[in-house]
N, C-alpha and C positions, 0 to 999 in steps of 0.2 A: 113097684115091684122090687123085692129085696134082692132074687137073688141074678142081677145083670150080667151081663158078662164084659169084658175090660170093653172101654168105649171103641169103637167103630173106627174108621180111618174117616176125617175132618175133609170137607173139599171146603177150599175158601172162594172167596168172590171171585178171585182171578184164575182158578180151576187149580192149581197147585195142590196137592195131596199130601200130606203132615200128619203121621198120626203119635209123633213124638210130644209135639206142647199140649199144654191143659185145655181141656176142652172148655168151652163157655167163653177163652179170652174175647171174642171177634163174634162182635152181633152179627155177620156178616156170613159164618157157617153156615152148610146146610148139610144135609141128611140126605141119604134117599129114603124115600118111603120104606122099600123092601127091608133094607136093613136096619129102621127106625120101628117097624112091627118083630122083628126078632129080638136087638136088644133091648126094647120094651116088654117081652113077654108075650107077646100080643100075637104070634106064630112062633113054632118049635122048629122051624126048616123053610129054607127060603123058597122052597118048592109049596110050604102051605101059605105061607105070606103072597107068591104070585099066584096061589087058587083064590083066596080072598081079596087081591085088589083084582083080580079081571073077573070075578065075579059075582062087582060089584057090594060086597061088604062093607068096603070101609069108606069114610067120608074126611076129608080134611077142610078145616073150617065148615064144617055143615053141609060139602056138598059132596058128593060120589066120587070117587077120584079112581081109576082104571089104568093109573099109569104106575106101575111097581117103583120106574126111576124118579119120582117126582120127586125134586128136590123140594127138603121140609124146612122150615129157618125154626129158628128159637120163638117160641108164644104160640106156633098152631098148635090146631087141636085135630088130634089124630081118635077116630071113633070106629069102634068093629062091633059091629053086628053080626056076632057069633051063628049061625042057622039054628033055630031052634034053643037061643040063650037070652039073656040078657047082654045090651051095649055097654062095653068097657070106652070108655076116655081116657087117654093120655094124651099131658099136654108136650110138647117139646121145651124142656126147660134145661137139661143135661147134654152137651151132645160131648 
């Protein structure tokens, strides 16, 4: 998606919060779900992003995931099965 909005705030391995360095430095990043389906496009409000993971839309790596905070690392794949659409994929490559 083109148009993202500035990247998300980074938690690193040791839970520290940074959202000043470039993101992608640190295989080690993660996401949360919830905020990993907004800045991807993929819900317009975190309020629709938590109606689609608790009700069961989206899948990370291929399986259902119902947890809004799951943290996401770099290389999964985040899948929404829009109700009554076709399934969008994006993968975690940007955070």
């Amino acid at each position: 998606m083109s148009n993202r909005p500035p990247s998300p705030t980074i938690i690193t391995d040791n839970g520290d919060m940074n959202s000043a360095r470039t993101p992608g430095e640190n295989p080690d990043e993660t996401i949360r779900l919830g905020q990993f389906l907004k800045w991807a496009g993929l819900a317009e409000s975190g309020a629709e992003a938590r109606d689609l993971v608790q009700g069961g839309y989206v899948r990370v790596d291929g399986e259902i995931e119902t947890r809004r905070g799951r943290q996401l690392h770099l290389g999964q794949r985040v899948t929404v099965a829009y109700p009554g659409e076709t399934e969008v994929t994006e993968v975690v490559e940007d955070l």
